[in-house]
C-alpha positions as CSV (number, residue, x, y, z in Angstrom):
1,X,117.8,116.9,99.7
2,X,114.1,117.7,98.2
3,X,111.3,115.3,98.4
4,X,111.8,113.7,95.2
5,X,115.3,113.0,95.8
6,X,114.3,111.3,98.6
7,X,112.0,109.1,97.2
8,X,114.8,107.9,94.2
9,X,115.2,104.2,94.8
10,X,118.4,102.3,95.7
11,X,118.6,99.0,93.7
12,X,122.2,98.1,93.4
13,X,123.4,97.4,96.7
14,X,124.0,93.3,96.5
15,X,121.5,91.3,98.8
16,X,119.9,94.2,99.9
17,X,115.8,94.7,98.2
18,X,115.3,97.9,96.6
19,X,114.2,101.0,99.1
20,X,114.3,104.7,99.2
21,X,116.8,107.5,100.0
22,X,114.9,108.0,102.5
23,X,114.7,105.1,104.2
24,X,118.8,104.5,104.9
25,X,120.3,103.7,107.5
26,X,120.4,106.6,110.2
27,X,124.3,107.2,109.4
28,X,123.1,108.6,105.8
29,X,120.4,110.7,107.1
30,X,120.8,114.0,108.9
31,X,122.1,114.4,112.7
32,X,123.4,111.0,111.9
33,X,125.8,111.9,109.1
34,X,127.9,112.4,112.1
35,X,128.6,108.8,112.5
36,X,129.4,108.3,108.8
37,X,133.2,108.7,109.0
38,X,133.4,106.3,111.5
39,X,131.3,103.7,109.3
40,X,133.4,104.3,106.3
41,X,136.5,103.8,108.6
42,X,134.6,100.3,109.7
43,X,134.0,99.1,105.8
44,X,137.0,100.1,104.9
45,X,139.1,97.9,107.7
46,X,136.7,95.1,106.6
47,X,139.6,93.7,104.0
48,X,142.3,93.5,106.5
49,X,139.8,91.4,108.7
50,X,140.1,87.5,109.0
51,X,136.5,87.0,110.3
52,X,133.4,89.0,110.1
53,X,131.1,89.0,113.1
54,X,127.6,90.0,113.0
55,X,124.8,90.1,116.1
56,X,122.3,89.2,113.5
57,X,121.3,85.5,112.7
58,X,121.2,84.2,109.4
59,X,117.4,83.4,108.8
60,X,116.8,87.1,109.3
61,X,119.1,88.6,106.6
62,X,120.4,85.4,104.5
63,X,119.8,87.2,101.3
64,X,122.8,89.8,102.6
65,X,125.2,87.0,104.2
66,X,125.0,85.4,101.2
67,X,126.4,88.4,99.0
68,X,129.0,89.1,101.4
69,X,129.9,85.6,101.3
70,X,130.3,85.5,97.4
71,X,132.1,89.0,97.4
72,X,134.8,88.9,100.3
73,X,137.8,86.7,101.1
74,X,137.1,85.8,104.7
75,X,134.7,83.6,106.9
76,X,131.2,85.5,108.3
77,X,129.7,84.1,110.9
78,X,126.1,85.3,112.0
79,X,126.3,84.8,116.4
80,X,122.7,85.8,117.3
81,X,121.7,89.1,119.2
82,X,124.1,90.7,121.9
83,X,120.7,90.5,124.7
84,X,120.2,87.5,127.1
85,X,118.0,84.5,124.9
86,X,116.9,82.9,127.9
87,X,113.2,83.6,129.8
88,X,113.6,86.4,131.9
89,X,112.4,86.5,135.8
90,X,112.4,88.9,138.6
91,X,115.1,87.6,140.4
92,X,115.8,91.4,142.4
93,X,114.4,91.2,145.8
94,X,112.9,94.2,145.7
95,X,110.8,94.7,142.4
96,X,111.1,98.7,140.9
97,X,108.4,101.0,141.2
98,X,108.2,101.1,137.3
99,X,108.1,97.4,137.2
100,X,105.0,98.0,139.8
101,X,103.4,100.4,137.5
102,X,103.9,98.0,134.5
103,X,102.0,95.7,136.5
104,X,98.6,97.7,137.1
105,X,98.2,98.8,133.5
106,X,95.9,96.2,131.0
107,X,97.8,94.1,128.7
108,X,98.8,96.1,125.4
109,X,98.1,99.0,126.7
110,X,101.7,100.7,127.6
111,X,104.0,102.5,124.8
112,X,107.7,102.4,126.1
113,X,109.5,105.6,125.1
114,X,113.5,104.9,124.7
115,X,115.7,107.3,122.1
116,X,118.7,105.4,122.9
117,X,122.7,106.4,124.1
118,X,124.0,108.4,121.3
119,X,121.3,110.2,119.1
120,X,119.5,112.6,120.8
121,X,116.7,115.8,119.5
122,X,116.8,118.8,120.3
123,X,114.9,120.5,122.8
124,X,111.7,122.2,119.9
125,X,111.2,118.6,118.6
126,X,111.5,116.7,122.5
127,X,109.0,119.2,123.5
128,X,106.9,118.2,119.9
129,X,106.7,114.3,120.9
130,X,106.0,115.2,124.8
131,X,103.0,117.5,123.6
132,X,101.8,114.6,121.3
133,X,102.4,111.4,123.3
134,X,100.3,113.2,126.0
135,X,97.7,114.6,123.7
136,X,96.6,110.6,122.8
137,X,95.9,110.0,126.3
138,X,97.9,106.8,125.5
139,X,100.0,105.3,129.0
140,X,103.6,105.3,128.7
141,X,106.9,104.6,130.0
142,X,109.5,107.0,129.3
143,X,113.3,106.4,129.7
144,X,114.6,110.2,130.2
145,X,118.2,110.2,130.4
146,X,119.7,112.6,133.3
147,X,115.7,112.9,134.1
148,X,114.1,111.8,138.1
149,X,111.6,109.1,138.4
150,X,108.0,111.0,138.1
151,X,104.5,110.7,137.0
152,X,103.5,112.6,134.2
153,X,99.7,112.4,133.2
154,X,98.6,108.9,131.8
155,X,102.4,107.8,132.2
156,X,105.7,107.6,134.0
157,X,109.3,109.3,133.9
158,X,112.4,107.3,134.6
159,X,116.0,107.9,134.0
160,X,117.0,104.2,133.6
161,X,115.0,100.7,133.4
162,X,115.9,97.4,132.8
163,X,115.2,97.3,128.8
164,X,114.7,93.8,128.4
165,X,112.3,93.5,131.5
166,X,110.0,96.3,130.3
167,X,109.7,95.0,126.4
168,X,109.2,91.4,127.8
169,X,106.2,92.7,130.4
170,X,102.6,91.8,128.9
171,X,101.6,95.4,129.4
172,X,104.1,96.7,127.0
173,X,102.0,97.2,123.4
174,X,104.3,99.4,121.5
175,X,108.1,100.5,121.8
176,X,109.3,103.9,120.1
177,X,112.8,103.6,119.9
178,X,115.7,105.6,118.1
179,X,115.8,102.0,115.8
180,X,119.3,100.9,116.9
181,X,120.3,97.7,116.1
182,X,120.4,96.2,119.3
183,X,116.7,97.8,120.3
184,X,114.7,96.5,117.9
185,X,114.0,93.5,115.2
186,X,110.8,94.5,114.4
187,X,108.1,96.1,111.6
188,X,107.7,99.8,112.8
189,X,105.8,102.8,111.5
190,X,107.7,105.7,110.0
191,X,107.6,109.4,111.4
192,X,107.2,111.7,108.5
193,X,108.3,115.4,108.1
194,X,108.1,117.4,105.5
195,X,111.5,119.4,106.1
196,X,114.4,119.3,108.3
197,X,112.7,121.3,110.8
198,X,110.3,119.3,113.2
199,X,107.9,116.5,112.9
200,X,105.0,118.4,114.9
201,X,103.1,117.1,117.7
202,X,99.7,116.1,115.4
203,X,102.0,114.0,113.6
204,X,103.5,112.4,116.8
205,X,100.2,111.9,118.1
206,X,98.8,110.4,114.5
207,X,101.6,107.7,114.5
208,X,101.5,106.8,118.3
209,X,97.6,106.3,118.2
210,X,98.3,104.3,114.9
211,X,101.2,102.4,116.6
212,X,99.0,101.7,119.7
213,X,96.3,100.1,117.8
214,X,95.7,96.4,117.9
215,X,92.4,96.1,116.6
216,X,93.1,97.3,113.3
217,X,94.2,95.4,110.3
218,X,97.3,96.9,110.6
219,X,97.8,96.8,114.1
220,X,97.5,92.8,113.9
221,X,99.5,92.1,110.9
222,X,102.5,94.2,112.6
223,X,102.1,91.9,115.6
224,X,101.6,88.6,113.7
225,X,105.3,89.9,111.6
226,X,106.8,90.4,114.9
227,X,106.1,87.1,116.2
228,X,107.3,85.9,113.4
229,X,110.6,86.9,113.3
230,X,110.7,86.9,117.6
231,X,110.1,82.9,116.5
232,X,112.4,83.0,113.9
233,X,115.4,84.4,116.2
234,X,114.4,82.2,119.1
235,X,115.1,79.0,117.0
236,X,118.2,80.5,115.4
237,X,119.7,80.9,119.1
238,X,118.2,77.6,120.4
239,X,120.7,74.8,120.9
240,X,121.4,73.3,117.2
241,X,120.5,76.5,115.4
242,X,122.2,78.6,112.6
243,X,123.7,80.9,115.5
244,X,124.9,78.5,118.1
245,X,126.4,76.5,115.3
246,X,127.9,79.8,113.9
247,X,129.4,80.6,117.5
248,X,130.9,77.0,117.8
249,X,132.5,77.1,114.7
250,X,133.7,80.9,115.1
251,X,135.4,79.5,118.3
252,X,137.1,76.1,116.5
253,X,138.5,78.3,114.3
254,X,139.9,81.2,116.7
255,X,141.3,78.1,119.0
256,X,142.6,75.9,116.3
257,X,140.5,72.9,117.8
């Protein structure tokens, strides 16, 4: 697929505002046509369903749930995010040593590196981001599946971490994440390549320093929009809101009470 190709608009998908080729869902893109079977198997299964479950909530994509409503014979019910709504604490007795780490570094200042379970990049373009993460002199915290705990210039290596934890500490200014569902609800900044072949470590490097950047106009309003919609989710989950009530009512109608 050329450039222009991938810049043709999608308009006609009900609910959903106009974007770009490009800018699909991963299943439709690359590597991750590997999934798209298993999607199409999903849709398709949708019209032997009796209820549609989603871990959204409704405030956050009402224009969609609305067009599904209209178009398919069955109840949706929006039941919040599959993550914990509640504050979270230290309640280990013995705190990690990333947790630690997290704990010396100023406020903002930390990007937390996490590609997710399933995709994964292969070892020219991992050795790409490495090269450019470290070349912004930016801290980090890096989730390295199958990797030891280690210190690796301005940041640190682990093979594991308690997700939630990490995004919640005050140190934590910016999250690159493979964009799964269940990782992230938030304005990002695109990575952009040219080709199929690498996104190079300049590039890496330009989007981290522009991710990292709270000072700038940019910067603030990506904050303020993630606020926002953190806000927004919080109320939805909240005792009374649109996903509790969803869940209650999901549950009347699976028990017949």
């Amino acid at each position: 697929m050329d450039q222009q190709e991938k810049e043709q608009l999608v308009n006609y998908i009900p609910g959903v505002p106009s974007m770009r080729i490009v800018d699909l869902p991963t299943p439709f893109q690359n590597k991750g046509r590997e999934v798209l079977p298993r999607a199409l198997e999903a849709i398709n299964l949708v019209s032997k369903a009796q209820y549609l479950l989603f871990t959204s909530v409704y405030e956050l994509e009402s224009q969609v749930l609305d067009a599904l409503t209209q178009k398919l014979p069955l109840k949706i019910y929006s039941l919040g995010f599959a993550i914990p709504y509640f504050d979270v604490e230290t309640t280990t007795p013995v705190k990690p040593d990333y947790m630690k780490w997290l704990d010396a570094q100023p406020v903002g200042s930390v990007l937390y590196i996490s590609q997710g379970s399933f995709l994964s990049v292969s070892d020219a373009q991992l050795d790409e981001i490495i090269a450019g993460v470290r070349c912004t002199g930016i801290r980090f915290l890096w989730v390295g599946r199958g990797e030891h705990d280690g210190v690796e210039g301005n940041g640190i290596v682990v093979p594991w971490c308690d997700q939630l934890k990490v995004l919640c500490h005050p140190s934590v200014g910016g999250f690159w994440s493979h964009c799964g569902w269940n990782s992230t609800k938030e304005d990002g900044v695109r990575v952009k390549k040219d080709d199929e072949s690498v996104v190079t470590r300049d590039e890496v490097a330009r989007i981290v320093l522009r991710l990292m950047d709270s000072e700038s106009e940019e910067g603030k309003e990506r904050r303020r929009r993630a606020k926002e919609v953190g806000d927004m989710c919080r109320r939805a989950c909240a005792g009374g809101g649109s996903s509790e009530t969803d869940l209650l009512a999901f549950v009347r109608d699976i028990s017949g009470c």
